[in-house]
C-alpha positions in Angstrom: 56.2 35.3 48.6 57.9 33.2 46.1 54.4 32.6 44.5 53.4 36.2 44.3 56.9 36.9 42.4 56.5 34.5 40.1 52.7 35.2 39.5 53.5 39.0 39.0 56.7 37.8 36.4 54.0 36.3 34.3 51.5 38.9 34.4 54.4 41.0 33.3 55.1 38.8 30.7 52.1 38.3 29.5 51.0 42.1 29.4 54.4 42.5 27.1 53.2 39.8 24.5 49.9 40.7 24.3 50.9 44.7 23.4 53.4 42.7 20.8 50.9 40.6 18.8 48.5 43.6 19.4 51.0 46.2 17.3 51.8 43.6 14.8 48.0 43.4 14.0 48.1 47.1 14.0 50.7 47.9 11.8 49.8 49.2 8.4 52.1 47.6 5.9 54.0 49.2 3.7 53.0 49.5 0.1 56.1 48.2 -2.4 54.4 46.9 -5.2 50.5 47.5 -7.3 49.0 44.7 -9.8 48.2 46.3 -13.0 45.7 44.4 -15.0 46.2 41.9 -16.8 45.1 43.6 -20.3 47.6 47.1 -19.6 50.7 47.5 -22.0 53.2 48.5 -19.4 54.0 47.7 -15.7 56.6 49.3 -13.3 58.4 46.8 -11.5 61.0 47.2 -8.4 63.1 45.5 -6.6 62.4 44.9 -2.9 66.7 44.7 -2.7 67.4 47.4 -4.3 65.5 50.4 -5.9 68.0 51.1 -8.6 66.0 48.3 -9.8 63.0 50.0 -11.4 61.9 49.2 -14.7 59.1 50.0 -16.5 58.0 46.4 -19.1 56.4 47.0 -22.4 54.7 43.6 -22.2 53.3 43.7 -25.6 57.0 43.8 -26.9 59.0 42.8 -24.0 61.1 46.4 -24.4 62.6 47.3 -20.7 63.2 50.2 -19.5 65.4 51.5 -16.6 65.1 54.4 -14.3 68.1 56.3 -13.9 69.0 59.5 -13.7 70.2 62.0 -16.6 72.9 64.0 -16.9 71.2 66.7 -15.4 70.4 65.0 -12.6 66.9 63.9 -13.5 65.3 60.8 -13.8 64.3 59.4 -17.1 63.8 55.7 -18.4 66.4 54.5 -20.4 65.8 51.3 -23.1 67.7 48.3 -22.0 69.3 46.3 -24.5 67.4 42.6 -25.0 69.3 40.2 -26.6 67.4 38.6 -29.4 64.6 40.0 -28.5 61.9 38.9 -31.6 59.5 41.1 -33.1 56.0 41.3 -31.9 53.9 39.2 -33.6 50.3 39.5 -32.3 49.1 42.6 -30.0 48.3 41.3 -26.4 50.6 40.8 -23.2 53.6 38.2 -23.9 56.3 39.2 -21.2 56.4 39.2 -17.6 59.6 40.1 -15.2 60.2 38.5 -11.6 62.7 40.2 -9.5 63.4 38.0 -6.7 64.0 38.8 -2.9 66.7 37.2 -2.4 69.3 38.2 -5.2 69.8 40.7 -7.7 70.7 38.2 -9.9 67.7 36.0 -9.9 66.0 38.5 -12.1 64.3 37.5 -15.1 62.3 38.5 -18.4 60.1 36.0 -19.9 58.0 35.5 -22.9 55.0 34.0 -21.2 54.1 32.2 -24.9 57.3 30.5 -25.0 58.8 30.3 -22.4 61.9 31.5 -23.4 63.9 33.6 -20.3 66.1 36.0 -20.2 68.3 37.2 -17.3 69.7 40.9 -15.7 73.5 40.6 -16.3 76.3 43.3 -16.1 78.8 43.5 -19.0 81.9 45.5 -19.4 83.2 47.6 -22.3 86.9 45.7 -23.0 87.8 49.3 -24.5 85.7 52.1 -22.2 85.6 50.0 -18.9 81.8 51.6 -19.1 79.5 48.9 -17.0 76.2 48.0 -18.8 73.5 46.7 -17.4 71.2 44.0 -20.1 68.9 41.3 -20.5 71.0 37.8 -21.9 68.8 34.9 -22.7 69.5 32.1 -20.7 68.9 28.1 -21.2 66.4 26.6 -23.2 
């Protein structure tokens, strides 16, 4: 009796797993993210943490671009501010962002002739209190 238990524990056991792994391999996963090629202008890029994290990159110029939404409600892209951003120099892709997974503040603009990073950082009006968000170069 004892054997029969445990044999039919298993079985039960088993059958569970096996419909696990089977819906895992199933499961269509969810789309969050496209390549563009690696000749286009501009790419649309969004954070997995957060989707107030849209931009759109101009990587010819390295201009970003954030979605938010108007006064009217809207959405519309509004130009972030780079600091020291140079002027284009050559036509061709030269900028790349990387949002990471794990923190909003691990993300980054680079200028992938360079090398030359900056990072998303918030910054405060000492007079208006308005937050801003903007791109501040970062080490060498």
């Amino acid at each position: 009796m004892r054997t029969s238990f445990l044999s039919i524990a298993m079985l039960a056991v088993w059958s569970i797993c096996g419909n696990c792994c089977l819906a895992q391999q199933d499961a269509t996963p969810i789309h969050v993210e496209s390549t563009a090629p690696a000749d286009s202008r501009y790419e649309i890029v969004q954070s997995t943490l957060v989707a107030r994290l849209t931009f759109k990159l101009d990587k010819q110029t390295g201009h970003v671009s954030q979605l938010v939404h108007d006064s009217g409600g809207d959405e519309t892209w509004e130009l972030m501010p780079v600091v020291g951003l140079p002027a284009v120099s050559s036509p061709g892709c030269h900028y790349q962002l990387f949002l990471s997974g794990l923190a909003v503040r691990f993300a980054f603009l680079v200028n992938t002739d360079s090398g030359r990073v900056w990072q998303l950082q918030k910054a405060t009006d000492p007079t208006t209190k308005e937050e801003t968000e903007g791109w501040v170069p970062i080490g060498g």
